[in-house]
C-alpha positions as CSV (number, residue, x, y, z in Angstrom):
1,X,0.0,0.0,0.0
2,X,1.5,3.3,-0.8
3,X,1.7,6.1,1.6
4,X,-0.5,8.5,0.0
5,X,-3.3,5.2,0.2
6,X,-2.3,4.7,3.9
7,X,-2.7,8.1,5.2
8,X,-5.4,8.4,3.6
9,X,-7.4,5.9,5.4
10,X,-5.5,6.8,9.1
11,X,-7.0,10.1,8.2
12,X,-10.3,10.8,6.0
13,X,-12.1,7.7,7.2
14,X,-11.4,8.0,10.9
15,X,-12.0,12.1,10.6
16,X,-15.8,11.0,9.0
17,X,-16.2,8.7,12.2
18,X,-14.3,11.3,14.9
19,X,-17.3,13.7,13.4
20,X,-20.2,11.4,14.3
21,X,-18.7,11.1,17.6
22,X,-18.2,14.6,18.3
23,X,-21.4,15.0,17.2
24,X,-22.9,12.2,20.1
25,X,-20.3,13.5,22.7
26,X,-21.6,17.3,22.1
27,X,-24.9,16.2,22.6
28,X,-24.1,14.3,25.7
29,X,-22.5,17.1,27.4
30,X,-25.1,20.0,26.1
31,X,-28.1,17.8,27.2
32,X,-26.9,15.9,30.4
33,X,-26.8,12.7,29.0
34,X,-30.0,12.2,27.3
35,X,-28.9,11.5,23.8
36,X,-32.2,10.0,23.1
37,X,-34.4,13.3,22.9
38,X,-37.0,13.7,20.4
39,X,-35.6,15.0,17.0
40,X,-31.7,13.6,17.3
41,X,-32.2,11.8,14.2
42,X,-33.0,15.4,12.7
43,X,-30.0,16.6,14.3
44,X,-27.7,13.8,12.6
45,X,-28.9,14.2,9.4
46,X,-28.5,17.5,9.5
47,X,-24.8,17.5,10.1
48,X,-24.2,14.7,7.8
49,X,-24.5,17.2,4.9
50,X,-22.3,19.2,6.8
51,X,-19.3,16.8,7.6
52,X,-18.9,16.1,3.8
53,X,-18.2,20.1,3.4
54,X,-15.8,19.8,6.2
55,X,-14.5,16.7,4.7
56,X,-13.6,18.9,2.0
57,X,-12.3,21.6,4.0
58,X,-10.0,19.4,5.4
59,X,-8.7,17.4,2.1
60,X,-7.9,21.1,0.8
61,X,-5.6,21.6,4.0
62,X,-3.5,18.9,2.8
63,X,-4.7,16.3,6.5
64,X,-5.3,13.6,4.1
65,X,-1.7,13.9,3.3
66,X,1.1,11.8,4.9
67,X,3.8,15.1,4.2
68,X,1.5,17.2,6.4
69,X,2.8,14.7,9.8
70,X,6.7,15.7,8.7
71,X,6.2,18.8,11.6
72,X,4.0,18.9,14.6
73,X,3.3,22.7,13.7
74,X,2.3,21.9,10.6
75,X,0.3,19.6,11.3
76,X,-1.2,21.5,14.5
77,X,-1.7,24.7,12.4
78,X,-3.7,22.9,9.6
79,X,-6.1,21.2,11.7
80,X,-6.5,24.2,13.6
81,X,-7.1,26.8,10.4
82,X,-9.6,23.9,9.0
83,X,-11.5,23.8,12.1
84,X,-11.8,27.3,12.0
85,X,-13.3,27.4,8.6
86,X,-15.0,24.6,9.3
87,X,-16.8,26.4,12.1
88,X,-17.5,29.3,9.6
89,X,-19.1,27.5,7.2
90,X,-21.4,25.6,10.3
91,X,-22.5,29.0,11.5
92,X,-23.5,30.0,8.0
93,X,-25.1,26.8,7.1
94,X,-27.5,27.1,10.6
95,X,-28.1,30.9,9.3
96,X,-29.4,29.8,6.1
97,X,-31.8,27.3,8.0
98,X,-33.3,29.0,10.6
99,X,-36.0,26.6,10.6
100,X,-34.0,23.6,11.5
101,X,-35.0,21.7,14.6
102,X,-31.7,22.4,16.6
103,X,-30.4,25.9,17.3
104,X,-26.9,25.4,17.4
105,X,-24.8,28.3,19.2
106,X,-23.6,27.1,22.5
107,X,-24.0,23.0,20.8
108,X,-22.6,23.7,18.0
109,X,-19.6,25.2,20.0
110,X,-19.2,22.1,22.3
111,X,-19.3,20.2,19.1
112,X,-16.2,22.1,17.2
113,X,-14.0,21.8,21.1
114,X,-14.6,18.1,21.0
115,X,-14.3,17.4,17.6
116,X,-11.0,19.0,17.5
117,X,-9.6,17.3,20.7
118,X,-10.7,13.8,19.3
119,X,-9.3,14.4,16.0
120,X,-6.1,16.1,17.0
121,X,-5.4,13.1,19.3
122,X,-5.7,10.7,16.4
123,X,-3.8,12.6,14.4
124,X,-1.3,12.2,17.2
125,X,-1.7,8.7,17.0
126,X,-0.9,8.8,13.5
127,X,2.1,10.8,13.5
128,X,4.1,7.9,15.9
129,X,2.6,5.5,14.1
130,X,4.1,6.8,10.8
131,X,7.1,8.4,12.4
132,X,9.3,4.8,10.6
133,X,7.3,4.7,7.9
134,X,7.7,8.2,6.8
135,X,11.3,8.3,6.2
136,X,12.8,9.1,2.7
137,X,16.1,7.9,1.9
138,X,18.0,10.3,-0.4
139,X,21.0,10.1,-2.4
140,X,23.4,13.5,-2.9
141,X,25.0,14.0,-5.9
142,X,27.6,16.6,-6.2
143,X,30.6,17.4,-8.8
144,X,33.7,18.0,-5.7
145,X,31.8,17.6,-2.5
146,X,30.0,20.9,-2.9
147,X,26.9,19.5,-1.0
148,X,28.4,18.0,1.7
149,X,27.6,20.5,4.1
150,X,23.8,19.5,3.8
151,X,24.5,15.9,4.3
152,X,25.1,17.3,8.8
153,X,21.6,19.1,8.1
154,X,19.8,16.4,6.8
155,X,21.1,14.5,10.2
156,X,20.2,17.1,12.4
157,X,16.5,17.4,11.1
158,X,16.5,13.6,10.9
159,X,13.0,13.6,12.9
160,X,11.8,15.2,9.6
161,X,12.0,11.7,7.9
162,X,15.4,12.1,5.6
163,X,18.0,10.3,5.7
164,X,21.5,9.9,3.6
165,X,21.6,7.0,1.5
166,X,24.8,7.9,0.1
167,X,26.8,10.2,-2.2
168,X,26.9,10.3,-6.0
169,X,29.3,11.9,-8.5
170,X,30.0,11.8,-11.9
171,X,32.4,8.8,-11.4
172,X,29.8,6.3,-9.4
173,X,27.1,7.3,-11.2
174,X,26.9,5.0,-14.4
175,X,27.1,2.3,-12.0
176,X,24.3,3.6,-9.1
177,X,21.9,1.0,-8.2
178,X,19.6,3.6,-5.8
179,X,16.9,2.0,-3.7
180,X,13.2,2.0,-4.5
181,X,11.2,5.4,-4.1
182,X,14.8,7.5,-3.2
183,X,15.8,10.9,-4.4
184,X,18.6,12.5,-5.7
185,X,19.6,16.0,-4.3
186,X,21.1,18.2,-7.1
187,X,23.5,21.2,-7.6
188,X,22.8,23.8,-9.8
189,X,25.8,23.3,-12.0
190,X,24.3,20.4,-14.0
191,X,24.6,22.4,-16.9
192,X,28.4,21.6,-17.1
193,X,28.1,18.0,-18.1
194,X,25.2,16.8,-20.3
195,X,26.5,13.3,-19.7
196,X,25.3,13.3,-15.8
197,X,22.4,15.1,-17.0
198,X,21.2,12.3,-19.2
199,X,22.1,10.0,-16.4
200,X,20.1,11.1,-13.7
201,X,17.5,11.6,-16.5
202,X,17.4,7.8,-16.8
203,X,16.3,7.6,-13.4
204,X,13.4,9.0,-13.9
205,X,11.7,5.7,-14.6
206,X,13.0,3.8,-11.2
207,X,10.7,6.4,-9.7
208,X,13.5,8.4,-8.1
209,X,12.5,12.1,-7.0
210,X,15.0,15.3,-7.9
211,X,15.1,17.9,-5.8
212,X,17.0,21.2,-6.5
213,X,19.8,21.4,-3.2
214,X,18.3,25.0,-2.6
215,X,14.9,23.9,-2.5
216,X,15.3,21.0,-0.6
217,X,17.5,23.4,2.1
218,X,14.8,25.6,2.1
219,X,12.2,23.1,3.3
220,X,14.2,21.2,5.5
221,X,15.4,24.2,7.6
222,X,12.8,26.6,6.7
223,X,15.1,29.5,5.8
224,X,16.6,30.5,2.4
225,X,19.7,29.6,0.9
226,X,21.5,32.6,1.2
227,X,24.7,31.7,-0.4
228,X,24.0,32.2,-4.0
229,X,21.3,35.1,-3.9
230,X,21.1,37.4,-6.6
231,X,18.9,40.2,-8.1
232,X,16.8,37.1,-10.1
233,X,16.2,34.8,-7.4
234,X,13.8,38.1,-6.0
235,X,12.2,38.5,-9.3
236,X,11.4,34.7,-9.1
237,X,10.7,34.3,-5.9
238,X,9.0,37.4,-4.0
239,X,5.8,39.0,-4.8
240,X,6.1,42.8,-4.8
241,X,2.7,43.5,-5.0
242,X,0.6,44.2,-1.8
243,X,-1.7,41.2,-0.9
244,X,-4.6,43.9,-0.2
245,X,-6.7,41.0,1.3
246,X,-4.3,39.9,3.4
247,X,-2.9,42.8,4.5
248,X,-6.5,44.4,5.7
249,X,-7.0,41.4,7.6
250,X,-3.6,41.6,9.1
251,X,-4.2,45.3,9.7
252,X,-7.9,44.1,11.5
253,X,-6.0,41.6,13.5
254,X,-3.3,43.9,14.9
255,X,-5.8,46.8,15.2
256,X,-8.0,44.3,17.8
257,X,-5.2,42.6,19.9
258,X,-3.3,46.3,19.6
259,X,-6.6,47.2,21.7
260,X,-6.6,44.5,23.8
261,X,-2.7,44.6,24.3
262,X,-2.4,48.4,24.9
263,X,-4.9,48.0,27.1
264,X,-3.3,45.1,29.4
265,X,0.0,47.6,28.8
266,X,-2.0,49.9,30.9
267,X,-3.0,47.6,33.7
268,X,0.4,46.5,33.9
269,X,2.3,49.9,33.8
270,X,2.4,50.6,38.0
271,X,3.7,47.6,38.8
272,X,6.2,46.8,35.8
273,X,7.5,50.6,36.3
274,X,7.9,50.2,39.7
275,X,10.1,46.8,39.3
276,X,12.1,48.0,36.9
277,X,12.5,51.3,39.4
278,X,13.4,49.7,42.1
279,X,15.7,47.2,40.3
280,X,18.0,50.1,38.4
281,X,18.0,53.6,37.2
282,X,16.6,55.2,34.9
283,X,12.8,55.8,32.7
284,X,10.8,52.5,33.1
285,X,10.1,53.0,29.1
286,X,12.6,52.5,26.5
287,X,11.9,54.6,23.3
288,X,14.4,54.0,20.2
289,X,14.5,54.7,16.4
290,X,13.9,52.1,14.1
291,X,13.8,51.3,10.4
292,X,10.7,49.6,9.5
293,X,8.9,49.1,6.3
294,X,10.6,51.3,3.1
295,X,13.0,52.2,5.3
296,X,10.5,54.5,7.1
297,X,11.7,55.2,10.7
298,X,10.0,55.4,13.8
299,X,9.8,55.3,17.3
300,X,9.7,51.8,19.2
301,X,8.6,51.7,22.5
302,X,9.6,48.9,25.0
303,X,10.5,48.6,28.8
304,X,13.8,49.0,29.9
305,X,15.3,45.5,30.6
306,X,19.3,46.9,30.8
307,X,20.9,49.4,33.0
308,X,23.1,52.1,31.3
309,X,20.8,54.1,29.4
310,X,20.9,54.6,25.6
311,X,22.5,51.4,24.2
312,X,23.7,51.5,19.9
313,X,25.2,48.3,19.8
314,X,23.6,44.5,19.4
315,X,22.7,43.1,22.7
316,X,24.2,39.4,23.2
317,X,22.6,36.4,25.0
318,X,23.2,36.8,28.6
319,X,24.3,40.1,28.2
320,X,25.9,41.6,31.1
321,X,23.9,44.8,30.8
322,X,20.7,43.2,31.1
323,X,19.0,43.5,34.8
324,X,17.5,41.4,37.0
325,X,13.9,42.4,36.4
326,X,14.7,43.0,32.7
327,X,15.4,39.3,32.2
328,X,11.8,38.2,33.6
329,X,10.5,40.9,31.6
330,X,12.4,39.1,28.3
331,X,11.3,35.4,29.2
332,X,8.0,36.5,29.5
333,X,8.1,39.0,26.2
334,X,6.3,41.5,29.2
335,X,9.2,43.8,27.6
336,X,7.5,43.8,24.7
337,X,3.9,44.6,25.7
338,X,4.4,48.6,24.8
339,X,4.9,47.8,21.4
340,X,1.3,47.1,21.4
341,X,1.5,51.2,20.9
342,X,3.2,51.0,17.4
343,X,0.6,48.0,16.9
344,X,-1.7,50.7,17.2
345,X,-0.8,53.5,14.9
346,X,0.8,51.3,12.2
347,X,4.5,51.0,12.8
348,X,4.9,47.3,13.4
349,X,2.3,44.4,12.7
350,X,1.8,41.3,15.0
351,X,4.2,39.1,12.9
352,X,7.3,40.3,10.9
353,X,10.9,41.0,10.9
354,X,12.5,42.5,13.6
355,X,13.3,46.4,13.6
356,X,16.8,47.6,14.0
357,X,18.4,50.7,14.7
358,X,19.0,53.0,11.8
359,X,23.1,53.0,12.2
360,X,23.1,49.0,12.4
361,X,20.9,48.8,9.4
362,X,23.2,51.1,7.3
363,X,26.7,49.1,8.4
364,X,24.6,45.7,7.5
365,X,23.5,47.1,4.1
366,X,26.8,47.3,3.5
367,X,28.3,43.9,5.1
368,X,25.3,41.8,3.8
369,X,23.8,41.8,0.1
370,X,20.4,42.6,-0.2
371,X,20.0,43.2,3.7
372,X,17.2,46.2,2.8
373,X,14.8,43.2,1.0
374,X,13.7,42.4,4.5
375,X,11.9,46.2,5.1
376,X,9.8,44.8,2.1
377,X,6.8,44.3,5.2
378,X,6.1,45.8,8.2
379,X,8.3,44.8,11.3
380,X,7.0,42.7,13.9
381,X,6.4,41.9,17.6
382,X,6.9,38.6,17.0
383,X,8.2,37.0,13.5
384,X,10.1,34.0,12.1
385,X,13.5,35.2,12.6
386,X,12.7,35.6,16.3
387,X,11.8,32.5,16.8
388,X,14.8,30.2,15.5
389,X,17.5,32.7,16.7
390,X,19.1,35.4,18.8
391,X,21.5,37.4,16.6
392,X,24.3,39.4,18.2
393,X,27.0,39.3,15.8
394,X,27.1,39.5,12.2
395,X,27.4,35.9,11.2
396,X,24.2,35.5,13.1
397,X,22.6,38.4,11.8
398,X,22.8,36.7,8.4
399,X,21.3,33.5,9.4
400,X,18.8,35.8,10.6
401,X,18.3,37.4,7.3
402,X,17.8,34.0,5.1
403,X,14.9,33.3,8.0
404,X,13.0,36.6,7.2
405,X,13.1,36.4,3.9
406,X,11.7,33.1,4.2
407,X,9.5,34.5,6.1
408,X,8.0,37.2,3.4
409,X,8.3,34.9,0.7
410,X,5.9,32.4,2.5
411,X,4.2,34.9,4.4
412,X,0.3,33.9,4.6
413,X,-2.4,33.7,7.3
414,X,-2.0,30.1,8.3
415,X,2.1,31.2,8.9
416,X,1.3,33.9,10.7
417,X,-0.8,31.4,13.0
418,X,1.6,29.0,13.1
419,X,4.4,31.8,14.6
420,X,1.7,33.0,16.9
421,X,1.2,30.0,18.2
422,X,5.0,29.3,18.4
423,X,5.4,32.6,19.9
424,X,2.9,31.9,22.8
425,X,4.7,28.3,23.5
426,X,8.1,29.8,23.7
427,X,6.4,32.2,26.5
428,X,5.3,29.2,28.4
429,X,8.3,27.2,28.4
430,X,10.9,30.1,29.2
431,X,12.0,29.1,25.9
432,X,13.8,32.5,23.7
433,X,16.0,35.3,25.1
C-alpha cells in the first residue's frame, strides 16, 4: 500500500467517524446525558450534509496527506485553520436554515472543542505510528563535495523523515543502483556536463525524486539559501505586489489585539514601572529609532530591561547589561507589551521582521547583500527570525536574514498562526532570550 493510500485511510475515514462522535459527545455534554431526545435523528442528518463540506475543508488543507505529519506545527496549524473554517461554514449553514429543529450556538460550539480534541489526538496517534514509515532515503549528488555541508543538516532534522543513502558523483554514477522510491539531491551546476544530465534523466523511470539542493534546504530548515542570492532569485521568488486581502486582515487583527494589548500595557504599567524602578535607574520606558517598512523610521517603545541608558550596539545572549527584572521581563516578552503602541498607529504588525536601529541597518546594508529586502513588510512583535534565533553578531545576523526572507516569501495567514502560536509556546516554556 502506498503512503499516499495509507494516510489516507488513518486520516479521512477516521476524521468522518471522529465527526459522528463529536457529534454524540456534544450532545451528551449540552443535554446531560439524554442522547435520546426527540428529534436527534433530525440533528444527525442535519450534520451529515455538513461533515462532507468539512471533509472537504479538510482534504484542501493537505490532513489527508502523509507530508503534512513531517512537523508537529504543521500539522497542529492545519487542523487548527480547518477547524476554524469549518466552524465558519457551520455557523453559515444554521443561518441559512433558521427553521432547523436544533439551534446550534452554544452545541454547535461544544461540538467544534470536541471534535478537535478527538481528531487532533488521532492525528497524534498517526504521526508515531508513521514516524518509521515516513522516512525518505536520499541520495546526494555533487561534482567536488560541494553539498556535503547539507549531508550534517539532513542528520540534524532527521526527525523530519530524511535520511543519507549515500553520495553520488560523476564517477559512481553510471554504476548507481539507488533504492526503490529514493531521491537524488542536485546542484545547480548540472549544466556543465550533459552526460550526468542524461544519467540522472534515466532515473526517472526507477521512480527516483530530484530535488533542487536550494529547494530541498529551504524546506528542511525553513530559511533560504543565502549563499547564492542574486537580483533574479527576487524577481522569481517574492511578490512585490501588496496582498490587499491579506494585508486588511492583518491590519484588523493587529488593530484588535493592539486594543486589547495596549490596554493590558496599561493595567500592567504601575507595577512593571515600579520593578524596573526599584531594580535600576533610569525611565521604566525605553523609546528607540527604528527602520521599518521602506525604510521608514519610527519610534519603538519597550521597557527598559538593561541598565546604562541609551544602548547602539547588538545586545548578546546573557548580556551583562541586562538587569535582574529585565530578564523576567524578556522570558515572559512582558518587555514587549508597549509595542502594542506602534501595533496601534501602524508602525509594526503582530508578525514580521524584527526592527533595528538606523546606524546598524546602514553598516549591515553594506556587510550583507540585499540586507534592505527584509523592510519589504512591516516589522514585527513577534516574526520567524525571532523564533529560531538570537542574533548578536554579524554571522548570526545573516542566518537571521535567510529566515525573514523566508518568512516574506511564505508569508500567509496560516504562517502567521503558526508563529503565533510558536510565539505563545516559547512564552510558556521560558523558551527564547
Amino acid at each position: 500500500m502506498s503512503r499516499s493510500t495509507s494516510s489516507f485511510w488513518l486520516t479521512a475515514v477516521p476524521d468522518a467517524i471522529l465527526f459522528y462522535l463529536g457529534l454524540w459527545l456534544a450532545m451528551v455534554i449540552r443535554y446531560h446525558g439524554n442522547v435520546g431526545f426527540q428529534g436527534s435523528g433530525a440533528v444527525v442528518r442535519t450534520f451529515s450534509l455538513l461533515f462532507v463540506f468539512w471533509l472537504a475543508v479538510f482534504f484542501i488543507h493537505g490532513l489527508f496527506e502523509a507530508g503534512v505529519f513531517r512537523r508537529y506545527t504543521t500539522l497542529v496549524v492545519n487542523l487548527v485553520s480547518a477547524m476554524l473554517v469549518n466552524t465558519l461554514l457551520a455557523v453559515i449553514y444554521f443561518y441559512f436554515q433558521p427553521n432547523l429543529i436544533l439551534t446550534p450556538r452554544r452545541f454547535l460550539l461544544i461540538d467544534v472543542a470536541v471534535t478537535f480534541v478527538l481528531i487532533l489526538a488521532w492525528y497524534l496517534i498517526v504521526k508515531y505510528v508513521l514516524k518509521n514509515r515516513l522516512v525518505e532515503g536520499a541520495y546526494i549528488f555533487s561534482f567536488n563535495g560541494e553539498l556535503d555541508g547539507l549531508e550534517r543538516e539532513i542528520a540534524a532534522y532527521s526527525y523530519l523523515g530524511y535520511k543519507v543513502l549515500g553520495k553520488l558523483n560523476e564517477q559512481s554514477l553510471p554504476q548507481a543502483r539507488l533504492e526503490k522510491n529514493s531521491s537524488v539531491i542536485l546542484p545547480d551546476n548540472l549544466h556543465s556536463s550533459p552526460k550526468v544530465s542524461e544519467a540522472l534523466y534515466q532515473l526517472r523511470t526507477q521512480g527516483v525524486t530530484f530535488y533542487n539542493h536550494k529547494d530541498f534546504y529551504e524546506f528542511l530548515l525553513r530559511r533560504v539559501y543565502l549563499s547564492d542570492l542574486n537580483e533574479l532569485w527576487f524577481l522569481e521568488n517574492i511578490n512585490y505586489k501588496e496582498k490587499r486581502l491579506y494585508n486588511l486582515v492583518k491590519r484588523v487583527v493587529d488593530i484588535l489585539l493592539g486594543l486589547f494589548g495596549f490596554l493590558v500595557f496599561v493595567i500592567s504599567w504601575p507595577f512593571c514601572a515600579l520593578a524596573i524602578k526599584l531594580n535600576s535607574r533610569g525611565p521604566a520606558l525605553f523609546v528607540q529609532e527604528r527602520v521599518g517598512k521602506g525604510g521608514q523610521i519610527f519610534k519603538v517603545y519597550k521597557y527598559r530591561t538593561m541598565s546604562g541608558g541609551k544602548t547602539n550596539t547588538w545586545t548578546q545572549v546573557n548580556d551583562p547589561r541586562i538587569t535582574k527584572v529585565g530578564k523576567i521581563l524578556r522570558k515572559t516578552r512582558i518587555d514587549e507589551w508597549p509595542q502594542f503602541i506602534n501595533l496601534l498607529n501602524g508602525s509594526m504588525s503582530l508578525v514580521g521582521p524584527r526592527p533595528e536601529q538606523p546606524h546598524l541597518v546602514e553598516e549591515l546594508k553594506q556587510q550583507i547583500p540585499f540586507y534592505d529586502e527584509r523592510h519589504l513588510v512591516k516589522p514585527g512583535i513577534t516574526g520567524w527570525a525571532q523564533l529560531n534565533i538570537y542574533a548578536g553578531t554579524l554571522e548570526e545576523t545573516k542566518l537571521k536574514l535567510q529566515y525573514d526572507l523566508y518568512y516574506i516569501k511564505h508569508r500567509s495567514f496560516l504562517f502567521d498562526v503558526e508563529i503565533i502560536l510558536k510565539t505563545i509556546y516559547y512564552i510558556f516554556t521560558w523558551q527564547g532570550r
